[in-house]
N, C-alpha and C positions, 0 to 999 in steps of 0.2 A: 876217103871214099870218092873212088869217079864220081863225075856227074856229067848224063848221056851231054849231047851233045847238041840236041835237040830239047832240053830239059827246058827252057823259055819258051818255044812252043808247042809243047806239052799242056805249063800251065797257062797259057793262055785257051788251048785250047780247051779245060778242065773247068773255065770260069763263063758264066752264063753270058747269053747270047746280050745283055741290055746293062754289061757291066760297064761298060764306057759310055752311056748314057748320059747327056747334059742333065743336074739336076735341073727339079721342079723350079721356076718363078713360086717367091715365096708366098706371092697372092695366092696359088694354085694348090701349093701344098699346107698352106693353113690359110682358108677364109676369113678364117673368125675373126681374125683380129687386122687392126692396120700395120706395117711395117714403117719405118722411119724414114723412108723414102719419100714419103707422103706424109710431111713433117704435122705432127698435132697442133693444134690452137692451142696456145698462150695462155693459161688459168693457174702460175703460180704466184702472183700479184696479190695475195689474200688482203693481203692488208693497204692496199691501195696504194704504195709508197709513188706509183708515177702521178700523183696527186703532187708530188714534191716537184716536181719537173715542170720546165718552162714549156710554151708552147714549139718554140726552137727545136729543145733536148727531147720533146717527142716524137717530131716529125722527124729527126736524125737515126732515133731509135728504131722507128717505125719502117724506114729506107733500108736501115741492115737487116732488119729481121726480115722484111719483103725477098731481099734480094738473097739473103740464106735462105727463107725456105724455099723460092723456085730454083735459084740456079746451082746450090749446092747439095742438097737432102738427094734429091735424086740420084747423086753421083757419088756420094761419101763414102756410101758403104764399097763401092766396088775398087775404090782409089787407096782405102783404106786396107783392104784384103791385101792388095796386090802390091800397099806403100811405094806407092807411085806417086805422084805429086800432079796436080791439074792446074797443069801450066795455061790452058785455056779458058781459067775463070780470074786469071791478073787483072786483064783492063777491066771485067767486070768489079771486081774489088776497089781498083784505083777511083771508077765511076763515083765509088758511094762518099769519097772527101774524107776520109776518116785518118789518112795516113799522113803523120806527122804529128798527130793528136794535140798535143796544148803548146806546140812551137807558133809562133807568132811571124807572121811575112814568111817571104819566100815559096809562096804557092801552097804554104801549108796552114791547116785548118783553124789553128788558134783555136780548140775550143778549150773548155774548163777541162779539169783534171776529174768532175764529177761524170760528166759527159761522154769523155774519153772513156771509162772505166764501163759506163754502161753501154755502150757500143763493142768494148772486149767483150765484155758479160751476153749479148744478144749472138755474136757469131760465134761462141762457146757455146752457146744452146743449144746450137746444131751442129757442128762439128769444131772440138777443143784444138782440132790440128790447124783447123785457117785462121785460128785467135794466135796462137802460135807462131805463125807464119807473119802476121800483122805484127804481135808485140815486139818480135824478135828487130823485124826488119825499122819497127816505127817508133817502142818506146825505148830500144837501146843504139841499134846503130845511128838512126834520124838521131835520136834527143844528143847523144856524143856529141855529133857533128855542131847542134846546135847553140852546147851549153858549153862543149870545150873547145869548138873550133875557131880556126880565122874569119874574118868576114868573106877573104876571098875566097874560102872552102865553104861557107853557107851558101853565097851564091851561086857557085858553080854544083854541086850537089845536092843541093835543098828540093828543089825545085824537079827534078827528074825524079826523086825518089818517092815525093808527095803524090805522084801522078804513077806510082807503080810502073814507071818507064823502065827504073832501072829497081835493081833489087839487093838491097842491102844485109850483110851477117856481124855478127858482133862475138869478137874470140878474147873469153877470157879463159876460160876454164882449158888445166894439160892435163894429160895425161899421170902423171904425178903428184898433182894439185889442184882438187877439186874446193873442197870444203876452205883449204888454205890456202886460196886463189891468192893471198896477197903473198905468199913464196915463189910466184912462178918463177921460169928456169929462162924463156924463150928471153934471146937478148938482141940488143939493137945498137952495134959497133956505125960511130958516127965515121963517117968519109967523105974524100971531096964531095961536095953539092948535094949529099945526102944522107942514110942510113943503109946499112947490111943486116935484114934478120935473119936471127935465127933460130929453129925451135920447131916445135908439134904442140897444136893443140887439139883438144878432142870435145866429141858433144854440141859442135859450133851450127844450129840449125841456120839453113837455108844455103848453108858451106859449098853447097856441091856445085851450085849455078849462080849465084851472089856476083851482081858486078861488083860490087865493091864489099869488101871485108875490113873491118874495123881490129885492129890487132893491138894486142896491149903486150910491150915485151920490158924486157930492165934495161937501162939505159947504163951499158959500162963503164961510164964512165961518171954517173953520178948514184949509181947499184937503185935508181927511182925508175919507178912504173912511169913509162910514155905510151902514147897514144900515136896507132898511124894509119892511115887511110892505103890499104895496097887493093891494087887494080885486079881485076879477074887475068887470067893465064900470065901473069908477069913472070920471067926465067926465075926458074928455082922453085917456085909454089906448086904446090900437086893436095889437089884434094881428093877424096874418094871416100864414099860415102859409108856409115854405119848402119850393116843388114842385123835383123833376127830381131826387133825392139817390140813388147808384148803393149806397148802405146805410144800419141801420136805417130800412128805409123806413116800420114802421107806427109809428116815433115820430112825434110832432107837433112836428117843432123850427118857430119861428116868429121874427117882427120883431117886435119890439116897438118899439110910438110912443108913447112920453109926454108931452103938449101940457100942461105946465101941469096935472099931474095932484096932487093937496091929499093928504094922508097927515096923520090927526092924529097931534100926540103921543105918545098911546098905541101906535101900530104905526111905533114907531122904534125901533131895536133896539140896547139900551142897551152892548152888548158892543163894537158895532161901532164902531171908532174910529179906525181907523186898516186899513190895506189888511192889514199883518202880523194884523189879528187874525181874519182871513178863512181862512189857513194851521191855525188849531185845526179848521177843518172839513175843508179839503184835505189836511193829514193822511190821514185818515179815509179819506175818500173816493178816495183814491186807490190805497190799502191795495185798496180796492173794487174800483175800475175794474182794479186785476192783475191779479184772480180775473175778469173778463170773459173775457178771449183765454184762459184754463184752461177754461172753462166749453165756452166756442166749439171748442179744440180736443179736448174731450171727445167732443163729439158727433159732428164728424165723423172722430173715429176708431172711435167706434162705428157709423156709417154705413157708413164705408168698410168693417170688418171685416166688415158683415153681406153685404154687397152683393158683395164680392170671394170670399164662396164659394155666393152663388147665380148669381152671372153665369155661363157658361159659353162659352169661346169652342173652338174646335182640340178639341173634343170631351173637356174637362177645365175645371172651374174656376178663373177666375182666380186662385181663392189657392193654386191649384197650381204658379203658376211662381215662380221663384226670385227677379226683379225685382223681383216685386208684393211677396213676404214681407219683400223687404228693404225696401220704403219703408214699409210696413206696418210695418214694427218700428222703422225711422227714427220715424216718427210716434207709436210706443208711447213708445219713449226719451224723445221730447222733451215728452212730457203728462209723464214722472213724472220728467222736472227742471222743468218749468213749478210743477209742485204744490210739489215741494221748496222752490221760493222761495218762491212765495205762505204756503207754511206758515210757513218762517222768519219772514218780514216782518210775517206775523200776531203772532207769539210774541215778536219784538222791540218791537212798541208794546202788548203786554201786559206788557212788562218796565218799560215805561216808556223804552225803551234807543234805538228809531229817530228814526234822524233823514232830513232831508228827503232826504237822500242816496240811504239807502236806500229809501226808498219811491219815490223819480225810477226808479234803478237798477231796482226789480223792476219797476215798469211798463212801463219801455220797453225792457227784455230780455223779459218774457213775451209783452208784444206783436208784438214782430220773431220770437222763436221760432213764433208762435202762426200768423202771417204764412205761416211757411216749412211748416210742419204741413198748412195746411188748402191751400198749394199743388201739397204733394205729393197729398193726396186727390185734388183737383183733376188731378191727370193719373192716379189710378186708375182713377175714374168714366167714363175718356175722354168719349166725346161727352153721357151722363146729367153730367157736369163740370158746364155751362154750364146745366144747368135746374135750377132754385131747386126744383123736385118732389125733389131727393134733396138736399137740405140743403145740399152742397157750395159750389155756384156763387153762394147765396144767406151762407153766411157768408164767402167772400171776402170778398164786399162790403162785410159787416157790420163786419169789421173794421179798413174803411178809415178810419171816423168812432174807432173807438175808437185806431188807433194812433196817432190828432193829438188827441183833445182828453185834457184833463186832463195838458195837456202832451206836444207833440209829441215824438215819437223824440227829435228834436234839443235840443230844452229840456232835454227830461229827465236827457239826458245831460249838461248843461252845467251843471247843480243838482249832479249828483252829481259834476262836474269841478271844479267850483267848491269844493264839498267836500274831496277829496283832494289839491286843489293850494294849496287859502290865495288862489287867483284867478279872481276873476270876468274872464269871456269871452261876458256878453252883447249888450255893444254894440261894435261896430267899432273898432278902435285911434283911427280921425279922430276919431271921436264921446266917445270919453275924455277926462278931462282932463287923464291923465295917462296916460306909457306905461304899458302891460303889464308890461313889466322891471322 
């Protein structure tokens, strides 16, 4: 069947005169309620646990929450829509001292690993994407640098990255090797006065403008996992970012392609030797990623508690019916056993005492509780649920990238199975070389 010629301006002519219309500001199109723009007070604390905290690890706490709800609430949603990244709120971040977390000298904060965790957990509360962006660049690429580097690579990069000058990615995870990160393929041919890599990685947040990238490839010549420090635009690296992601959308996760990309000796990270010593960081960091889905379901139970007594339906506020208080308080419960772990697992690798068990266990129980939390908000907000303007609908999402990496639900569980049983169950009985039994 032709079609006229003129057929596109036909239907435009066909479609009403106010159909290209900017929508309504969402203050205008629903009063009733506030939007997250205009982030809620803080009242999911029931059980007083900042009663646990020093005078210090308050006033640290009290600087990030300040500084998230004026300088980022306003702008989340709209950065977030369009997974754009707000490259003009860096030095404000760098301001608040949090980056480097429990690393010691070198311009970096030294605090506790308690601390640290509640500082993820406060910029989670308001947007999961800049906790993200923090862990990524402070509790894996910084602590690497740290725990596996030279001294001469502490001092020369410590120090820039603590102050958010420069911005750091950490690439384990290919293309072909998610789950079984300790199989990667990308390799690292030794030559005069340095290294040749080569490989793709995928998933690498902050990949796309990162001055420095942290790269773990196999070392040919002893088939072990090394560590290297490669520069931004170095000949041969091409990044380019991953579009269509249903959460953290204003991170910059990206592909990395490595063609034969040179690394001198000096930016080879003398710690790294093997895949196990990649775990002194994952450790850490995972301790980290807990206090995420805490942080996340902080906020929207303060969303939802504000919203459910200015909404009004039946000529009485929604936090007048008996349904809404029960999930309301469903969701209070589960923020202050979420914290309850997260505190423990803090206080266990200040003991020196956790092991990979536990920190599997806390992350992929806060995560699945964290899940269940923000989808009960999700049916308070009814139809405000599904728009990212009142926080809800937009940290669903958020929390779909956080309950798979850093070890999926299912891994995690299987670290901590593996643990209490004396038997590993991660490869399929055929795939064994021996039974199970």
């Amino acid at each position: 069947m032709a079609i006229p010629k003129n057929q596109a301006e036909d239907d435009q002519n066909a479609r009403s005169s106010y159909f290209n219309l900017p929508p309504l500001d969402v203050s205008v199109a629903f009063p009733q309620a506030t939007p997250a723009s205009t982030f809620p007070p803080s009242v999911s604390d029931y059980f007083q646990f900042s009663d646990l905290l020093t005078a210090e690890d308050q006033a640290t706490r009290m600087r990030v929450r300040q500084c998230m709800e004026k300088e980022i609430a306003p702008i989340m949603t709209e950065y977030w829509e369009k997974a754009k990244f707000p490259f003009h709120v860096i030095p404000k971040l760098g301001a608040l001292g949090i980056a480097g977390g429990t690393i010691k000298g070198y311009g970096c904060p030294g605090l506790s690993i308690t601390t640290s965790a509640i500082t993820i957990a406060e910029v989670a509360r308001v947007d999961a994407s800049c906790s993200t962006f923090i862990l990524v660049h402070s509790s894996l690429a910084m602590l690497t640098i740290a725990l596996c580097g030279s001294e001469e690579q502490k001092q020369k990069y410590l120090s820039s990255l603590a102050k958010f000058s420069t911005v750091a990615c950490w690439a384990l995870t290919e293309p072909d090797y998610g789950s079984d990160a300790s199989s990667l393929q990308t390799t690292a041919t030794k030559v005069e006065g340095g290294w040749i890599l080569k490989g793709q990685k995928r998933w690498i947040g902050n990949s796309t403008f990162a001055d420095l990238l942290v790269i773990f490839a196999r070392n040919t010549t002893t088939d072990q996992i090394n560590g290297y420090i490669v520069k931004k635009d170095a000949p041969g690296l091409t990044v380019t970012k991953i579009e269509n992601k249903i959460g953290l959308r204003i991170v910059q996760n990206g592909d990395i392609v490595m063609k034969s990309v040179f690394v001198p000796d000096e930016d080879r990270l003398p710690g790294v030797n093997s895949f196990q010593d990649t775990n002194k960081v994952l450790a850490v960091s995972r301790v980290m990623v807990a206090w995420q889905p805490i942080g996340i379901s902080m906020g929207v139970y303060d969303m939802c508690h504000r919203y459910l007594k200015e909404r009004k339906q039946f000529g009485a506020p929604l936090a007048a019916f008996q349904i809404n208080q029960q999930k309301l308080v469903h969701m209070l419960g589960n923020v202050q056993a979420m914290v309850l772990v997260g505190w423990r697992i803090c206080k266990l690798y200040e003991k020196g005492t956790m092991t990979p068990g536990h920190a599997s266990l806390a992350k992929s129980w806060i995560s699945l509780k964290a899940r269940e939390t923000v989808a009960i908000g999700r049916e308070l907000l009814g139809g405000n649920g599904i728009l990212s303007d009142f926080l809800v609908a937009k940290a669903m999402g958020d929390l779909e990238p956080i309950y798979t990496y850093e070890g999926t639900y299912d891994i995690n569980s299987l670290v901590t199975g593996r643990e209490i049983t004396g038997l590993a169950s991660f490869k399929p009985a055929l795939l064994s070389k021996r039974s199970r039994l």
